[in-house]
VEXPALUM-622363 format. One line per 3 residues: number of its first residue (from 0); their letters; for each residue x, y, z of N, C-alpha, C. Coordinates in steps of 0.2 Angstrom, whole numbers. Last residue first. Layout:
residues N
NUM) a) X Y Z X Y Z X Y Z | ...
END
This chain:
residues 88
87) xxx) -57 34 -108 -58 37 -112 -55 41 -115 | -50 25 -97 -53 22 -106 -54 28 -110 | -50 35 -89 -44 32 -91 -45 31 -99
84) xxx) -64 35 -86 -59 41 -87 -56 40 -93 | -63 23 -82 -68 25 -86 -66 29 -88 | -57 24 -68 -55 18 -76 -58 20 -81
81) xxx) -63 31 -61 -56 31 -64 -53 30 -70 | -75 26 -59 -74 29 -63 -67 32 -68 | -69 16 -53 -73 12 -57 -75 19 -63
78) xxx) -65 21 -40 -59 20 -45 -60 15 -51 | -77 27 -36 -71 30 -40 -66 27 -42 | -82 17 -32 -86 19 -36 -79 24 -38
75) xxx) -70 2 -29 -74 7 -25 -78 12 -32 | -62 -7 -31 -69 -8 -28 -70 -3 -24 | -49 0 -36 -56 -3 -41 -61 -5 -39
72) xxx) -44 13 -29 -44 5 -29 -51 5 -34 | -39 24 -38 -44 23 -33 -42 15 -35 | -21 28 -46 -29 29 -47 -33 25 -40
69) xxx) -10 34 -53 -10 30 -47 -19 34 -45 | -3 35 -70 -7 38 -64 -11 32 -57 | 12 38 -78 7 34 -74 1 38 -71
66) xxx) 22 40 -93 18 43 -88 13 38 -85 | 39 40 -96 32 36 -94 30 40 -91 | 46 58 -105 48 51 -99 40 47 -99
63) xxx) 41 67 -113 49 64 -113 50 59 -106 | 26 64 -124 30 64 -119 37 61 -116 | 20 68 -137 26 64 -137 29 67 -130
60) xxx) 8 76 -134 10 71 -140 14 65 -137 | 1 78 -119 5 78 -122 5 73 -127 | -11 73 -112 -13 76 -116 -4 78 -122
57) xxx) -12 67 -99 -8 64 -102 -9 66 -111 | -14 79 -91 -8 76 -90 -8 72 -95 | -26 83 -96 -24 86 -97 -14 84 -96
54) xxx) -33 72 -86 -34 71 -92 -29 76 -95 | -35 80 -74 -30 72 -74 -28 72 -83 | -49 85 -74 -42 89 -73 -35 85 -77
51) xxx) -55 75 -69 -55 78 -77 -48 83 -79 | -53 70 -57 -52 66 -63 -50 68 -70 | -52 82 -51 -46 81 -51 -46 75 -57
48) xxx) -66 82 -51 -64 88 -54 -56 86 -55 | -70 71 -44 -73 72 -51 -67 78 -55 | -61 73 -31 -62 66 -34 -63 68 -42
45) xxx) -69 83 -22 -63 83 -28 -62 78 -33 | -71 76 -11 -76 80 -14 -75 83 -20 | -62 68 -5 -68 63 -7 -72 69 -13
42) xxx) -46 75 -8 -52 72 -5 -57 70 -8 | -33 68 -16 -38 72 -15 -43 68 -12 | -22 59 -12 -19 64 -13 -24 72 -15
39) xxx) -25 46 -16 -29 49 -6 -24 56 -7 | -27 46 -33 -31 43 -25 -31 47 -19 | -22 54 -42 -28 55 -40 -32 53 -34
36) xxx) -6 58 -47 -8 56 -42 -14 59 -40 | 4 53 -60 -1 59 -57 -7 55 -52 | 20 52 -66 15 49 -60 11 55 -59
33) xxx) 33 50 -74 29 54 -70 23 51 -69 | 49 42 -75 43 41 -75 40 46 -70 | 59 45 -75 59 41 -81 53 39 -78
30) xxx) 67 63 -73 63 57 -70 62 52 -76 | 67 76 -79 72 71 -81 70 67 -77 | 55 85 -78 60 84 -73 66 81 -75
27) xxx) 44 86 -88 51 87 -90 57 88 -84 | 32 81 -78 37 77 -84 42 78 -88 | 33 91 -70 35 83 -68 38 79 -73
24) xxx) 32 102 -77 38 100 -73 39 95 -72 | 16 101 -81 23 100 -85 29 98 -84 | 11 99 -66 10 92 -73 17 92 -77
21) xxx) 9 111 -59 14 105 -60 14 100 -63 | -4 114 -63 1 117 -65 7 116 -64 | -13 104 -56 -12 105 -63 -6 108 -66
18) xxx) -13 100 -44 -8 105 -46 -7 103 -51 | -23 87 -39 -26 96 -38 -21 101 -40 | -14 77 -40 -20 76 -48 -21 84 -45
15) xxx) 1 78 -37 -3 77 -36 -10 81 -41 | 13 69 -46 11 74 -45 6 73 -39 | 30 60 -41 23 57 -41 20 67 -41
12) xxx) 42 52 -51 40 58 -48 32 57 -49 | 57 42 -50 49 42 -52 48 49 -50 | 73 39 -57 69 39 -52 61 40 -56
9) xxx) 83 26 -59 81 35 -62 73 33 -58 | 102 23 -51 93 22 -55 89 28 -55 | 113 27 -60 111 28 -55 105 25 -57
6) xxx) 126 19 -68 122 22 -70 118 21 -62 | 145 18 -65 137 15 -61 133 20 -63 | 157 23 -70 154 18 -74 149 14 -72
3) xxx) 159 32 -61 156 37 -66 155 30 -69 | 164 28 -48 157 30 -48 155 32 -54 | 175 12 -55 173 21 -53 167 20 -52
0) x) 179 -2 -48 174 1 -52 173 9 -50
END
């Protein structure tokens, strides 16, 4: 088997939710999944502001890879608003 007949696995790229301005990049990195990252990637005091912020990440039409977002555990008040974000 040559190296050119093994497709390589396609990787993830994780943002963090406070670098709005790397949102695009991640998604047009060529990765096959972007990720925005709200949980311990911001502190306790951010939380609100990276939520809404967050929402701009999945604002594209037609984005060119999966978009994720790796959010607060669910038994906690943040990742109850998380999810409520999310929904909305």
């Amino acid at each position: 088997m040559t190296s050119t007949s093994r497709r390589p696995g396609r990787a993830w790229i994780i943002t963090p939710g406070l670098h709005r301005d790397r949102f695009a990049n991640a998604q047009k990195s060529g990765a096959a999944v972007a990720v925005v990252d709200i949980e311990d990637s911001v502190a306790l005091p951010d939380k609100q502001t990276v939520r809404t912020a967050s929402e701009a990440f999945f604002a594209l039409l037609d984005p060119p890879c999966t978009l994720g977002i790796r959010m607060n555990s669910l038994t906690t008040i943040d990742g109850i608003k998380d999810l409520v974000a999310l929904a909305a």
